[in-house]
Residue, then its C-alpha position, 0 to 999 in steps of 0.5 A: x654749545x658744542x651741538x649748536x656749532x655742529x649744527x651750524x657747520x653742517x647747514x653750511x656744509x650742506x648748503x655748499x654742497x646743495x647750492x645750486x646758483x653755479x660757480x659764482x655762488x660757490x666762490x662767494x661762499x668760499x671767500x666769505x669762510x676764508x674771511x671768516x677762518x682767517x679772521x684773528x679773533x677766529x685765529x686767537x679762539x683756536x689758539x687759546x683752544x688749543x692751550x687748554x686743550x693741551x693743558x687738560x690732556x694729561x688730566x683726561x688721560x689719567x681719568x680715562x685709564x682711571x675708568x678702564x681699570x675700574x670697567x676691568x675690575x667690574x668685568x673680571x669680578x677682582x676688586x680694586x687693590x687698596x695699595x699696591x703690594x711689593x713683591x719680592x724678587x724671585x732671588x730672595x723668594x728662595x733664599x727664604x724658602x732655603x732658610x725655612x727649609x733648613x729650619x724645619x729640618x733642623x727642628x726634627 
């Protein structure tokens, strides 16, 4: 659908341009594809276009991050983590290395 809608703004487009019946033509044109934009079923198609437009954004966002963390995977040979892994902050990384530090001193 979307390719016959192409094909057809294109012919007018390129019959606009290549007319050659003079100023006359070329105003008949434009009139007739103003009707045509301000006609209120144009106008209702648009708006309703548009709400699913906005509506499925978030959707094609999320997708499209989706397939960008995949094509890096892919590239960079890692694998996809199955969960995230929490870390711990740098502050009890070495209260912990202290404790096992103290502990393997004590022990000898």
């Amino acid at each position: 659908m979307k390719g016959k809608i192409l094909l057809v703004v294109g012919f007018g487009v390129g019959y606009v341009l290549g007319a050659r019946a003079g100023r006359e033509r070329y105003e008949d044109i434009k009139r007739a594809a103003g009707n045509f934009w301000n006609n209120p079923r144009v106008q209702r198609q648009l708006d309703d276009a548009e709400g699913f437009i906005k509506d499925k954004t978030p959707d094609a966002v999320g997708a499209l991050a989706n397939g960008v963390k995949k094509v890096v995977n892919q590239v960079s040979g890692r694998k996809p983590a199955a969960k995230p892994v929490a870390r711990k902050s740098s502050a009890s990384k070495s209260t912990a290395s202290k404790s096992a530090a103290s502990k393997s001193t004590s022990s000898k």
